[in-house]
ROKOLZA-618734 format. One line per 8 residues: for each residue x, y, z of C-alpha. Coordinates in nm, 3 decimals, padded with zeros to 5 digits. Layout:
! ROKOLZA-618734
X,Y,Z  ...
//
This chain:
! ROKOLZA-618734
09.752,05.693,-18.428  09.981,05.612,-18.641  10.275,05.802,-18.538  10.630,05.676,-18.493  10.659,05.640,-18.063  10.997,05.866,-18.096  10.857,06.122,-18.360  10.849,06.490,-18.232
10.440,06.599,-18.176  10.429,06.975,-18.177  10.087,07.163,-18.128  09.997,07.550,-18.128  09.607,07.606,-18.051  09.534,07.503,-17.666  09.175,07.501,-17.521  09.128,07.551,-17.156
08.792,07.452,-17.031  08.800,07.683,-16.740  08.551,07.771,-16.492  08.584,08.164,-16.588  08.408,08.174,-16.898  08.632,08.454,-17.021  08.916,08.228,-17.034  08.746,08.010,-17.276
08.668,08.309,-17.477  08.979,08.440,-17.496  09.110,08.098,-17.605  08.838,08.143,-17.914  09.022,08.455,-18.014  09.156,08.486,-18.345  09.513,08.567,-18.210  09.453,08.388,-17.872
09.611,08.505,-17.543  09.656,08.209,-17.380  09.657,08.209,-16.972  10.050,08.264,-16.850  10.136,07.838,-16.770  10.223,07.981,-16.440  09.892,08.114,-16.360  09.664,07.901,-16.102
09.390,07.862,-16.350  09.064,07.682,-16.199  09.038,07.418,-16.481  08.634,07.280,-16.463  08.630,06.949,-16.291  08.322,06.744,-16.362  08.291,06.768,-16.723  08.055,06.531,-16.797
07.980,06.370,-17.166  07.637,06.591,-17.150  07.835,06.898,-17.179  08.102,06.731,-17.470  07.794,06.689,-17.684  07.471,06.774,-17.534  07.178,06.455,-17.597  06.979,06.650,-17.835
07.317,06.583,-18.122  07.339,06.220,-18.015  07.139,06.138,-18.358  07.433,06.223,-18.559  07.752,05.962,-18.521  07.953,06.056,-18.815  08.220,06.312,-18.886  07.898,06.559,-18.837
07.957,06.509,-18.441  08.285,06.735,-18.509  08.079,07.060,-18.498  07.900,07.027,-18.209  08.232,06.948,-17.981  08.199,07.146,-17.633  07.866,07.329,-17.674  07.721,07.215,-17.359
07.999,07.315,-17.134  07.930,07.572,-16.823  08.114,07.825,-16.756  08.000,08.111,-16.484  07.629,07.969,-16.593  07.650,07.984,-16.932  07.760,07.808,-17.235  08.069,08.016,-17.429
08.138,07.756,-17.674  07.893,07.820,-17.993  07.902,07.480,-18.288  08.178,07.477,-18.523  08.398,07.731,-18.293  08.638,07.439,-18.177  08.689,07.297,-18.510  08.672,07.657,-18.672
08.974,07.763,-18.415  09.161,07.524,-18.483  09.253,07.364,-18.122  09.467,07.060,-18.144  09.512,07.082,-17.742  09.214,07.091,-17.448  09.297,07.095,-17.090  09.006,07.042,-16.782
09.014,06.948,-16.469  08.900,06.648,-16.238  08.706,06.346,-16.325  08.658,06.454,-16.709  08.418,06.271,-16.889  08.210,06.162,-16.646  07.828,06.032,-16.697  07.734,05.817,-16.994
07.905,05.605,-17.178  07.831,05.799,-17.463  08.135,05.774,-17.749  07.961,06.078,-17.942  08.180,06.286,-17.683  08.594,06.171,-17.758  08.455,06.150,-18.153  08.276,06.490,-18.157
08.679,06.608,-18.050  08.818,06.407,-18.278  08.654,06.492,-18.568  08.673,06.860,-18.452  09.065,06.835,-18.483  09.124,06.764,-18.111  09.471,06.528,-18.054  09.540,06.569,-17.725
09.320,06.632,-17.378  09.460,06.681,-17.022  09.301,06.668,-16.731  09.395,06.628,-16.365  09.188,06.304,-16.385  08.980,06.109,-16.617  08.668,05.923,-16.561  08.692,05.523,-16.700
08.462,05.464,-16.979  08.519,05.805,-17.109  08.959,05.767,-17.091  08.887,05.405,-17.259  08.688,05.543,-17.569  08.943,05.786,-17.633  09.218,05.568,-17.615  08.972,05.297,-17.878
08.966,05.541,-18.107  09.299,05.710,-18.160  09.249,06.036,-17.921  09.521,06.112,-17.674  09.525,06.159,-17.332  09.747,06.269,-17.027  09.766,06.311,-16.656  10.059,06.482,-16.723
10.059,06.822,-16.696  10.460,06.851,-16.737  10.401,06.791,-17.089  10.131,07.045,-17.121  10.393,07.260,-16.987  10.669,07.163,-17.238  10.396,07.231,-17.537  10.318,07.552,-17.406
10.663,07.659,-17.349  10.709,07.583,-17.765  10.894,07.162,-17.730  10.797,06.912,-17.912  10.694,06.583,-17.734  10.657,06.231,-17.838  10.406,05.964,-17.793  10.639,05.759,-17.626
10.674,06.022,-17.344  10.231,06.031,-17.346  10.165,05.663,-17.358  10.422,05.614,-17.024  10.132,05.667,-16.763  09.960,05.412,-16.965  09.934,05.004,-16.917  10.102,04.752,-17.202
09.742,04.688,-17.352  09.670,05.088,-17.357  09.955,05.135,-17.497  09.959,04.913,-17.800  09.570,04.937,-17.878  09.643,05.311,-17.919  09.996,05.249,-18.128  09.733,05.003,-18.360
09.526,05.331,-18.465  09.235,05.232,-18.203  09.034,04.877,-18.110  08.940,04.780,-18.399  09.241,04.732,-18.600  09.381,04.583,-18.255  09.097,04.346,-18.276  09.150,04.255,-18.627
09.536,04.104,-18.546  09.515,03.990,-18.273  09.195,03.900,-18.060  09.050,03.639,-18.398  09.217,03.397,-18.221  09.187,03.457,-17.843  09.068,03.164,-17.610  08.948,03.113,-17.267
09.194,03.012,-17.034  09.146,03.015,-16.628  09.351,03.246,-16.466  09.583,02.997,-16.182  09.431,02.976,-15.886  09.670,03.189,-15.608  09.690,03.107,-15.252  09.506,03.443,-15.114
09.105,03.401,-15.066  08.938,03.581,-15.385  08.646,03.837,-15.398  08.339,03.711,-15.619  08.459,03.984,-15.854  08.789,03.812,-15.939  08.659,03.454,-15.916  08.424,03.588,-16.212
08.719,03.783,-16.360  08.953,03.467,-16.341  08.692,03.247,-16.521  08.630,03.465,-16.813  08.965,03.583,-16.906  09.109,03.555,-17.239  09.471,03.436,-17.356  09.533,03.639,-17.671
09.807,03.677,-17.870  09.968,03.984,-17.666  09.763,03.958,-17.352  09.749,03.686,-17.046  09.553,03.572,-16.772  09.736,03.775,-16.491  09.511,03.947,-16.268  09.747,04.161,-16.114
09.567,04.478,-16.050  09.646,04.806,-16.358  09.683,04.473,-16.610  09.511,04.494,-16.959  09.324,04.196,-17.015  09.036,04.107,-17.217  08.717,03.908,-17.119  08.450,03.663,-17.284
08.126,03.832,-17.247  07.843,03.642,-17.126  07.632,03.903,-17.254  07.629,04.196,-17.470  07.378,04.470,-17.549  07.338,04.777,-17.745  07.059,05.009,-17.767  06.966,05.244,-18.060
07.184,05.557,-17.942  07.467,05.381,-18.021  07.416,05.083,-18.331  07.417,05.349,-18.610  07.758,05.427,-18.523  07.865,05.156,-18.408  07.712,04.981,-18.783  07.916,05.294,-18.926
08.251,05.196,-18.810  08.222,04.812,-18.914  08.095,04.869,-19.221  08.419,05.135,-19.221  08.668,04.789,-19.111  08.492,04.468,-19.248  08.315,04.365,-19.544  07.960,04.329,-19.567
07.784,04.107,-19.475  07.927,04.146,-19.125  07.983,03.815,-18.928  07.898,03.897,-18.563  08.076,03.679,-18.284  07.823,03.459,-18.117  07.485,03.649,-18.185  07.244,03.435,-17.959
07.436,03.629,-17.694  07.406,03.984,-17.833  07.078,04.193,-17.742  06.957,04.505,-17.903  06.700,04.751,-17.742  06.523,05.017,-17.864  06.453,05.175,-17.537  06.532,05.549,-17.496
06.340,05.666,-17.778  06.003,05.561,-17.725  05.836,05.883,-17.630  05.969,06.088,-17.834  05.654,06.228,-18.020  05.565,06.356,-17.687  05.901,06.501,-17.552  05.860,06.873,-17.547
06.242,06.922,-17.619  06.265,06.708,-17.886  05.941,06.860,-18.035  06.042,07.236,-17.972  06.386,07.176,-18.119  06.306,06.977,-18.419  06.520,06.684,-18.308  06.249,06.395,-18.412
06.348,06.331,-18.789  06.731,06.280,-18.626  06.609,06.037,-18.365  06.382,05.858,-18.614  06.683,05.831,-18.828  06.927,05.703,-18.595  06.616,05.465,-18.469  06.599,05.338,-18.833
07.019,05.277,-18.835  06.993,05.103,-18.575  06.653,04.882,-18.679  06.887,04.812,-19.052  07.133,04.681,-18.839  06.969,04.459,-18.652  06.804,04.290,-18.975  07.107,04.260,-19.145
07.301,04.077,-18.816  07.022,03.873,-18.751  07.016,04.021,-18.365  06.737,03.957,-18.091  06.600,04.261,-18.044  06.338,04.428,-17.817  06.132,04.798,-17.889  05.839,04.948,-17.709
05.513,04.910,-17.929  05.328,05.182,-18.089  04.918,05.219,-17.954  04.855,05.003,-18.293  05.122,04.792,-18.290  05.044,04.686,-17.927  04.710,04.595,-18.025  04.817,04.397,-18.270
05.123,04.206,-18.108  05.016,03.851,-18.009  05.211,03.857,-17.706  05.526,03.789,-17.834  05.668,04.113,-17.801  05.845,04.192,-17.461  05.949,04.583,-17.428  06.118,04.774,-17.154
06.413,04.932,-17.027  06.755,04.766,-17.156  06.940,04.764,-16.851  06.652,04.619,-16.633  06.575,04.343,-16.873  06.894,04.196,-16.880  06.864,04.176,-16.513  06.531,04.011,-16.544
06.536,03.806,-16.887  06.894,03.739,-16.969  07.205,03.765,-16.680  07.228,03.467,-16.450  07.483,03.482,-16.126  07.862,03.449,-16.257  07.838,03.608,-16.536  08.007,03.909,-16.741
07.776,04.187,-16.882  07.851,04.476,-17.089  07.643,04.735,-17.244  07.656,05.087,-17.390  07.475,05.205,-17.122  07.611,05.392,-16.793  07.318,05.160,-16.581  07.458,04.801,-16.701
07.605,04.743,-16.353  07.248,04.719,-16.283  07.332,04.333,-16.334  07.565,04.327,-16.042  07.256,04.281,-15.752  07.241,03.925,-15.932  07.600,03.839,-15.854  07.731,03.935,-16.241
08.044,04.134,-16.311  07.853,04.433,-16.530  08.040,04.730,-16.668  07.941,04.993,-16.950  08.107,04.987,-17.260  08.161,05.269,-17.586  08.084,05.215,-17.921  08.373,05.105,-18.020
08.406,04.846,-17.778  08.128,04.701,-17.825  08.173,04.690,-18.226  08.508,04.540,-18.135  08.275,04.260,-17.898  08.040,04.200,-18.196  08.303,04.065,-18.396  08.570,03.912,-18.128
08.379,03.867,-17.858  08.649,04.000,-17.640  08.602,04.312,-17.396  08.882,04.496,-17.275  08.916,04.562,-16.917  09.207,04.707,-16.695  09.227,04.495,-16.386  09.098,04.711,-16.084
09.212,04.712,-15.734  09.020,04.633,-15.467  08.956,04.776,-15.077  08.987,04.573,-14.761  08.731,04.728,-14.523  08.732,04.586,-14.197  08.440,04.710,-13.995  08.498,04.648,-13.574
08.147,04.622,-13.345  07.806,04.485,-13.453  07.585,04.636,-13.677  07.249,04.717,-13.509  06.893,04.634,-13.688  06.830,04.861,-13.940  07.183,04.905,-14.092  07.254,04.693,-14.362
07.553,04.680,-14.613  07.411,04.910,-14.885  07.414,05.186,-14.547  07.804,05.101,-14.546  07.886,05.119,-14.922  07.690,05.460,-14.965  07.862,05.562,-14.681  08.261,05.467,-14.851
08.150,05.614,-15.191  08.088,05.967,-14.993  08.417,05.969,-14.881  08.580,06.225,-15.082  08.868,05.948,-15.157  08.601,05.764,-15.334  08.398,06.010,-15.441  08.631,06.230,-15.564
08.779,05.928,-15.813  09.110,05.976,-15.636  09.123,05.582,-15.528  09.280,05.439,-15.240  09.553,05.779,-15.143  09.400,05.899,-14.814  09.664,05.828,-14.578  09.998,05.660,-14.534
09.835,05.371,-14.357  09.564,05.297,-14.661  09.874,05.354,-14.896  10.063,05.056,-14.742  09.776,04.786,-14.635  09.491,04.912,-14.809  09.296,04.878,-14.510  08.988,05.090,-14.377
08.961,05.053,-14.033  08.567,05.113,-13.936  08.620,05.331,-13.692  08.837,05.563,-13.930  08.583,05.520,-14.136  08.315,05.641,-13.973  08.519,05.907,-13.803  08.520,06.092,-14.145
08.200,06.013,-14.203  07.969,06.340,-14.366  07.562,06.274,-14.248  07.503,06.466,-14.551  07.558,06.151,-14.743  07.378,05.927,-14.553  07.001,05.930,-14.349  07.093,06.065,-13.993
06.957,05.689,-13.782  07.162,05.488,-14.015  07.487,05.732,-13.963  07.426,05.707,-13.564  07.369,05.342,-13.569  07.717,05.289,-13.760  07.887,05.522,-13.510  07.712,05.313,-13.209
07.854,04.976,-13.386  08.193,05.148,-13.416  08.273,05.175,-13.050
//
């Protein structure tokens, strides 16, 4: 972003992903007739990455992505949004619903907007990984549908006024141009530094938090919860959906040869293309030059950074491995080879918290992230809150404490990514009471004996 915090930001083509198809079409209009701002449009919630750029373009990670923005999106059960028509049209603006960007940590989706001339996305609410890739890479977004308003109605705004929702470290990562030019000024010199020990008991989550946070030079060790901070990484992988790009934009910021950050603790996989000769869809659509492509980008990269890196075998090339070879699924093998108790793991992959059974703090990561990790070795986090749940009565045999979790993340609180607003009470303790708890509780979401023993343990 480059743009001065004060300077007026004026925009004229607006994209509503709505449910009705026909509102999306009649945003694709030539001479658009935009729905009246007063109108109680029924924005899609749940827009997941899949439908930003459908899997079968994830071989491309250029400014190629740009045509392909929005072509998986439903609408009345089918797709209105045909490649090149967003970047074709012209739309500087999109507006959705609830929990946009969910799914995969895919970065493929913010860039394919990006490069299709996309500034600015609103949405009621936005999921984490996919808010935190935008934000690494220069695209703006808002909660703030006042200012959608104020475009609409022909104002300017600034990005002062769209950066005010935002934490300090969101703030000036975004003002940099992205992560990586962030990275380059000011995380070369970051060090670990304990966070001070406060006098309230700690979750294992912050004790592991506290012990990997970095001082850099614009960021602390406060742990206060909606704080930017940045973290050592214990760990970090990559697998081959994501190194060609990722390889594209450091190649793009540093000089060749790159000099990665610590490389006997970076791991690449090449895990989600190994049956690709036999995948129907990627037969029937032609996709397997692309994939074996973006499989080579990634294999170049790995020779020229020196990384460990682990591949499933061909038939041949099993029969002719002495052993030494170990294959399988990223996420699981760091669980199984690499992440000890205490420790931080990131990945670009939506499973990574797969590491947390073990006792690790695990989190998915973008592309751009984890090219910024590769050569800082700093990952940027925004300190979460936490939830007190107090549970009254004693749990009866067969009800253990996955039972209870699956049962908090069906509350539509949870679920719906709204956090802790349910009630006046939760709003000033941050308490769930059991038995409220369980009072809402939906057997839809959980088997019907473990529901009726929590209700029995309630009373």
């Amino acid at each position: 972003m480059n743009e001065s915090p004060i300077a007026p930001l004026a925009f004229e083509r607006f994209l509503y992903l709505a449910d009705d198809p026909q509102v999306i079409e009649a945003c694709l209009q030539p001479e658009a007739v935009l729905p009246d701002v007063s109108e109680d449009i029924r924005l899609r919630d749940d827009i997941s990455t899949d439908e930003i750029t459908p899997v079968a373009i994830m071989s491309h990670y250029d400014e190629k992505l740009g045509e392909f923005a929005y072509t998986g999106v439903l609408a009345g059960g089918r797709t209105p949004i045909a490649r090149r028509a967003v970047k074709e049209a012209g739309f500087q603006v999109v507006v959705a619903g609830n929990r946009y960007g969910k799914g995969s940590s895919r970065e493929h989706s913010p860039a394919a907007e990006k490069h299709a001339g996309v500034r600015l996305v609103f949405a009621r609410s936005f999921e984490r990984i996919y808010r935190q890739n935008a934000d690494n890479i220069g695209l703006l977004t808002s909660t703030n549908f006042e200012l959608l308003a104020q475009l609409r109605a022909g104002q300017s705004i600034t990005l002062e006024q769209i950066l005010q929702e935002r934490d300090a470290l969101t703030q000036a990562i975004v003002r940099s141009g992205g992560l990586l030019n962030y990275g380059k000024r000011y995380l070369a010199r970051s060090r670990p530094q304990a966070a001070a020990a406060g006098d309230k008991p700690q979750t294992l989550f912050e004790k592991i938090i506290a012990r990997h946070v970095l001082r850099t030079e614009q960021t602390g060790t406060d742990l206060t919860p909606g704080t930017g901070i940045f973290l050592r990484a214990d760990w970090r992988f990559i697998h081959e959906y994501y190194t060609g790009m990722a390889a594209h934009m450091l190649y793009q910021s540093y000089t060749a040869p790159l000099q990665l950050f610590d490389t006997e603790k970076v791991i690449a996989f090449e895990d989600h293309t190994s049956y690709i000769h036999e995948s129907p869809a990627h037969l029937r659509q032609g996709l397997v030059p692309n994939m074996l492509r973006m499989c080579q980008a990634h294999r170049d990269f790995v020779k020229a950074t020196g990384l460990r890196w682990h591949r499933t075998l061909t038939e041949d090339e099993a029969r002719q491995d002495d052993g030494s070879n170990v294959a399988g699924i990223s996420h699981a093998m760091m669980a199984e080879h690499y992440a000890l108790p205490g420790q931080v793991v990131v990945g670009t992959d939506s499973h990574t918290p797969h590491s947390g059974a073990l006792g690790c703090v695990a989190f998915g990561v973008g592309t751009t992230d984890m090219a910024n990790a590769f050569m800082t070795g700093a990952v940027r986090i925004t300190m979460p809150p936490g939830i007190l749940v107090r549970l009254q009565g004693t749990l009866p045999a067969g009800v253990a404490a996955k039972d209870i979790v699956l049962h908090l993340l069906a509350l539509p609180q949870i679920r719906e990514g709204k956090g802790v607003v349910a009630s006046g009470k939760l709003q000033a303790n941050g308490v769930f009471e059991a038995s409220e708890v369980l009072a809402k509780h939906d057997e839809n979401y959980m088997p019907p004996e473990a529901a009726k023993a929590l209700e029995d343990a309630a009373r």
